[in-house]
C-alpha positions as CSV (number, residue, x, y, z in Angstrom):
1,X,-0.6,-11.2,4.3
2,X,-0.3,-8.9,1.4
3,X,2.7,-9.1,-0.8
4,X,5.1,-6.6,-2.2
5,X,4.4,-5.7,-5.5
6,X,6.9,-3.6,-7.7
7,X,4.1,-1.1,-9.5
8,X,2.8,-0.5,-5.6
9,X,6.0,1.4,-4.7
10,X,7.4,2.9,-8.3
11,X,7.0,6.4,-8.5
12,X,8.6,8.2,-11.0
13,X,11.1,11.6,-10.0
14,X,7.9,14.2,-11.2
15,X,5.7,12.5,-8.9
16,X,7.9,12.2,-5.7
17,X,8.8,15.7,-6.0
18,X,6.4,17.2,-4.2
19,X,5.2,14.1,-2.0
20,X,8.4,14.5,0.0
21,X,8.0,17.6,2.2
22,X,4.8,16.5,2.6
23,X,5.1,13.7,4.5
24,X,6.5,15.4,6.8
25,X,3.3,17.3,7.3
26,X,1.3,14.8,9.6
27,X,4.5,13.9,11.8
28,X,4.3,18.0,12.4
29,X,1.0,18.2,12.9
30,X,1.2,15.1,15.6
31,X,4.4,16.5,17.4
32,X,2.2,20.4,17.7
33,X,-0.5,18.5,19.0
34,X,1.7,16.6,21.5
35,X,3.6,20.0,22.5
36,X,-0.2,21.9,23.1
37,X,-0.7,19.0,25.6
38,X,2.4,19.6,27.4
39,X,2.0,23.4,26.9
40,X,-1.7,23.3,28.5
41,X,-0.7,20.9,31.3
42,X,1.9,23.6,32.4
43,X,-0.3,26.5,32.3
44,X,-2.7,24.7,34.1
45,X,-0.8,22.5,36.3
46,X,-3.2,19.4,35.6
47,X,-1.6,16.2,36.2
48,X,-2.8,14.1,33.0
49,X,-1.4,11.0,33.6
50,X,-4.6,9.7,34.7
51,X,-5.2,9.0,30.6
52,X,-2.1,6.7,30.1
53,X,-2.8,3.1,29.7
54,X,-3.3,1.3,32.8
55,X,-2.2,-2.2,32.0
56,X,-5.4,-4.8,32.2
57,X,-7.8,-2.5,33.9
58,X,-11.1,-1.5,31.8
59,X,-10.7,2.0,32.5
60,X,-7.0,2.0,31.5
61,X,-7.8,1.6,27.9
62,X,-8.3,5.0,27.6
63,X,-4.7,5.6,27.2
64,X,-4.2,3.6,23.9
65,X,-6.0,6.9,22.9
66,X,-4.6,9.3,24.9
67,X,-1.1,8.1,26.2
68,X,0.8,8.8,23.3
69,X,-0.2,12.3,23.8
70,X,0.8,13.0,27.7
71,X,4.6,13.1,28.0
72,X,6.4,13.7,31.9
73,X,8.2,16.3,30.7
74,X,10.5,18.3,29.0
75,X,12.9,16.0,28.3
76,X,10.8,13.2,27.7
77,X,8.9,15.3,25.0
78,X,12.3,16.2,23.7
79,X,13.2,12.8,22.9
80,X,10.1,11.6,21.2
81,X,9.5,14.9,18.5
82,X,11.9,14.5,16.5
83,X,11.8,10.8,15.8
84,X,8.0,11.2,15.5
85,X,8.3,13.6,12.5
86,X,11.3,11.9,11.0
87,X,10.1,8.1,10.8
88,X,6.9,8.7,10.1
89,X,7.3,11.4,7.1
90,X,10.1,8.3,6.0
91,X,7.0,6.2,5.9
92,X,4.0,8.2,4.1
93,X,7.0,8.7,1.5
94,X,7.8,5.5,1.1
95,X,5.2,3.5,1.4
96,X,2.4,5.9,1.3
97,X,-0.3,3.5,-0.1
98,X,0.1,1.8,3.1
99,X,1.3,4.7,5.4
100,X,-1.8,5.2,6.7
101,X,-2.7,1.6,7.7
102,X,0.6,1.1,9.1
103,X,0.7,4.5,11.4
104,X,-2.5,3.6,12.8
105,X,-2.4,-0.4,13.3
106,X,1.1,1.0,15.2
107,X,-0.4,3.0,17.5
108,X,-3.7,0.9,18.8
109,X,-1.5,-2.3,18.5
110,X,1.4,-1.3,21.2
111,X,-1.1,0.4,23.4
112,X,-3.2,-2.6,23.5
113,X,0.0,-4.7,23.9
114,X,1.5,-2.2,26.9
115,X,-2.0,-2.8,28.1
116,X,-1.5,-6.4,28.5
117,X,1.9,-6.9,29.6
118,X,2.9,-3.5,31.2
119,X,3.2,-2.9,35.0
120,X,0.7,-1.6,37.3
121,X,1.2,2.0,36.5
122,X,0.3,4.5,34.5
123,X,2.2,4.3,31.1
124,X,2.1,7.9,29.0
125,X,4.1,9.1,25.9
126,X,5.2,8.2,22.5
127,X,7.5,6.0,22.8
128,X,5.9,3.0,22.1
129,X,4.5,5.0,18.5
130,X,8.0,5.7,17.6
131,X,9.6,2.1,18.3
132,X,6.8,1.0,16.5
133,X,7.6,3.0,13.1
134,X,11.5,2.4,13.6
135,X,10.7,-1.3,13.5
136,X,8.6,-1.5,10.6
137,X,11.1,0.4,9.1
138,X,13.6,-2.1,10.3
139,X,11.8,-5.2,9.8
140,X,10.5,-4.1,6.6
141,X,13.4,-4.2,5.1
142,X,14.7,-7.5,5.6
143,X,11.4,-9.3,4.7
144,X,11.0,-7.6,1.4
145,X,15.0,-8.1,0.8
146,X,15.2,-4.7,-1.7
147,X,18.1,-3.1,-1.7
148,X,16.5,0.8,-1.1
149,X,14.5,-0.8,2.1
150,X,17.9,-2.7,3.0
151,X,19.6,1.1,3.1
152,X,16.8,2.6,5.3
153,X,16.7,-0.3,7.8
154,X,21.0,-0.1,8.3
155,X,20.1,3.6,8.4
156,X,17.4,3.3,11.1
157,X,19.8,1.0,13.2
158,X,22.8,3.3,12.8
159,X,20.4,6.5,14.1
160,X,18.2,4.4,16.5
161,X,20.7,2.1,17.8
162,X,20.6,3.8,21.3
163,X,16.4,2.6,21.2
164,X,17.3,-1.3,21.8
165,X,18.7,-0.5,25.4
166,X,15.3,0.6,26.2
167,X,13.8,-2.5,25.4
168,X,15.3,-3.9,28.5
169,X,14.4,-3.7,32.5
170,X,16.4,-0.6,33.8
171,X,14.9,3.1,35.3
172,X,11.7,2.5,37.0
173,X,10.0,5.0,35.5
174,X,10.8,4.5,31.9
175,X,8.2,1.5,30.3
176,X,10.2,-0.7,28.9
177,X,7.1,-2.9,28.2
178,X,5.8,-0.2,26.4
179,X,9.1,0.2,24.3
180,X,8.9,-3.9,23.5
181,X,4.8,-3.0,22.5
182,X,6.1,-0.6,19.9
183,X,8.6,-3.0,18.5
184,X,6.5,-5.5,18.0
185,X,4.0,-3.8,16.3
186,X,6.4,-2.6,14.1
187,X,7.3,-5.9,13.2
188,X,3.3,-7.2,12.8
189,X,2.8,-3.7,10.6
190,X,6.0,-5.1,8.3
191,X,4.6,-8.5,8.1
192,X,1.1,-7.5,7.2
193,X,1.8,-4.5,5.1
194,X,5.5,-4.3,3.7
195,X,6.8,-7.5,4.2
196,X,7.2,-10.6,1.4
197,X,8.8,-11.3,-1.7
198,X,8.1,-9.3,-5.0
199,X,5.3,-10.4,-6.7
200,X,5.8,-11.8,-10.2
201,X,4.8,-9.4,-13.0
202,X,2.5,-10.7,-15.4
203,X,3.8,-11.5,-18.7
204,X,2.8,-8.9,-21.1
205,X,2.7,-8.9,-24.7
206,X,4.4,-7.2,-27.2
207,X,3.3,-3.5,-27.5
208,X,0.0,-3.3,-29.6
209,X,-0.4,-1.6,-32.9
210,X,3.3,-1.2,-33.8
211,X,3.5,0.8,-37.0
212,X,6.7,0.2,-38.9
213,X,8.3,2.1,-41.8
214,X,9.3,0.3,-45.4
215,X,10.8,1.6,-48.0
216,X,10.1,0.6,-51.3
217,X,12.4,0.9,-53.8
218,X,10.8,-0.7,-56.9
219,X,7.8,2.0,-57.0
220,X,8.3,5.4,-57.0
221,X,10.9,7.2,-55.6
222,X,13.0,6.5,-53.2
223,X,11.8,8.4,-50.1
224,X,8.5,7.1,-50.6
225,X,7.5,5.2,-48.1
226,X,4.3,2.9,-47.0
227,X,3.6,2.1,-43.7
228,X,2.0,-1.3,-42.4
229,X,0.5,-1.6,-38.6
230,X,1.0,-5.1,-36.6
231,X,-1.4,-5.9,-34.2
232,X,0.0,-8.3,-31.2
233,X,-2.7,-9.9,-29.9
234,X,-1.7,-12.7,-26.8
235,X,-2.5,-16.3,-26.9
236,X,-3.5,-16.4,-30.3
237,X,-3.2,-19.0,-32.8
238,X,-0.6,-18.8,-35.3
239,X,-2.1,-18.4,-38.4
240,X,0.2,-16.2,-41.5
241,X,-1.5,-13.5,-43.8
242,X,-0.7,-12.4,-46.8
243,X,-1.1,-8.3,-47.6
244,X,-0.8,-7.0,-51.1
245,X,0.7,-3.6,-52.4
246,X,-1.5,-0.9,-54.4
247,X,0.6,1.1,-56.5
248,X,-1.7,3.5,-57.6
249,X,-2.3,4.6,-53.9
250,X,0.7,3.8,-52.7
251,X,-0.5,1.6,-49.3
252,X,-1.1,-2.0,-48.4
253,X,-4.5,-3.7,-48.8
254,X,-6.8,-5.0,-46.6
255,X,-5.4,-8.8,-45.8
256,X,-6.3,-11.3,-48.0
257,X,-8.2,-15.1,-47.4
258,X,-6.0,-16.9,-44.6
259,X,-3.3,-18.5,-46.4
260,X,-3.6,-22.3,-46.2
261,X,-1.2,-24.4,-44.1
262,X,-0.2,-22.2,-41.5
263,X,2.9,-22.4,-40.2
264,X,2.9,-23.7,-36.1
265,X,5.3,-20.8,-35.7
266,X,4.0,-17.6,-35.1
267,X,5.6,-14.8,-37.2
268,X,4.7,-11.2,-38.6
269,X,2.3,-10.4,-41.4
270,X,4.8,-9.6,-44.8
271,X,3.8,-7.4,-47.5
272,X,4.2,-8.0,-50.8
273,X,5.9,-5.3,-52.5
């Protein structure tokens, strides 16, 4: 199981900018190639449902390939664009190191799982894709418990809530087993790619090569100023060094020997000015 890590999902405003319209680019692209299906199936009055999945049959495998792609009609492509485009540009914005994996282990996962526990009929569309995203979007959010994941999953259940009737038994000819498929898939993608507590950060050090200003006010003028550079360095002994001034070119010295009897505390290098 992989765990959520903050620096895996922190994008700054510059970089989302253009990211966002286009996630929305594949989801297109998948819903056009959907709508040629229908399109050509019209024209040519084929009857494609012959490449829907076929629930434990050999052959019937085929349509964990092809299924999502034959719809029964109008309506029933209707219903499955627009969720298609929305969800899934939702998640190659939002978790677009992972989009990928998700969207695909999605789709193979609820056809293979329509496959097993479906009816014996032919079971075609998207529906099972799109229940799929909506619940890794759902689930998602509740395993990682972040508030932004929180907001979409509330915002998933307030568009989608219509979707959890079709998990149950009702019209014959809608698959309801292929609806469950999707869900769960949805909920294995969260688990395996989205889901678990934030990982701890590592404990960093202080920033490196911090250059700091003093003043002197005992040589020269005022304004003059020398500068001295600290070096952090982690998990290093505690030792204290001792830096002396040159007037005559106004900067500190290379450290001097290690002064004896270090302190057990750790604390800066000091100039002597």
């Amino acid at each position: 199981m992989s765990f959520f890590s903050p620096t895996d999902h922190a994008h700054t405003l510059a970089e989302d900018a253009p990211h966002f319209g286009y996630s929305f680019l594949p989801g297109l692209l998948f819903a056009a190639l959907i709508w040629l299906v229908a399109l050509l199936s019209y024209l040519t009055g084929a009857d494609l449902a012959f490449l829907g999945i076929l629930p434990r049959n050999i052959l019937g495998l085929v349509g964990v390939l092809f299924g999502p792609l034959i719809h029964g009609g109008l309506l029933h492509l209707l219903s499955n664009t627009f969720p298609l485009v929305l969800l899934s540009g939702l998640i190659l914005y939002m978790h677009r190191r992972v989009a990928l994996k998700v969207i695909v282990l999605v789709y193979l996962l609820s056809g293979l799982l329509t496959w097993l526990i479906g009816r014996q009929a032919y079971h075609i569309g998207a529906s099972g894709l799109v229940y799929g995203l909506a619940g890794f979007l759902l689930f998602n959010g509740f395993l990682r418990q972040n508030r932004g994941a929180m907001a979409v999953s509330l915002a998933v259940l307030f568009l989608y809530s219509g979707l959890f009737y079709g998990l149950f038994p009702g019209e014959e000819r809608v698959s309801w087993e292929g609806h469950v498929a999707g869900l769960l898939s949805g909920l294995v993608a969260a688990i395996a790619f989205g889901g678990g507590e934030p990982a701890p950060s590592i404990n960093r050090p202080l920033e490196p090569d911090v250059v700091q200003r003093h003043v002197s006010s005992t040589v020269g003028r005022h304004y003059q100023h020398m500068f001295i550079s600290y070096s952090v360095r982690p998990d290093s002994v505690p030792q204290v060094y001792t830096y002396t001034f040159d007037a005559a070119s106004f900067s500190v010295k290379m450290s001097t020997k290690e002064a004896a009897g270090a302190s057990k505390v750790q604390t800066k290098p000091r100039a002597n000015v």
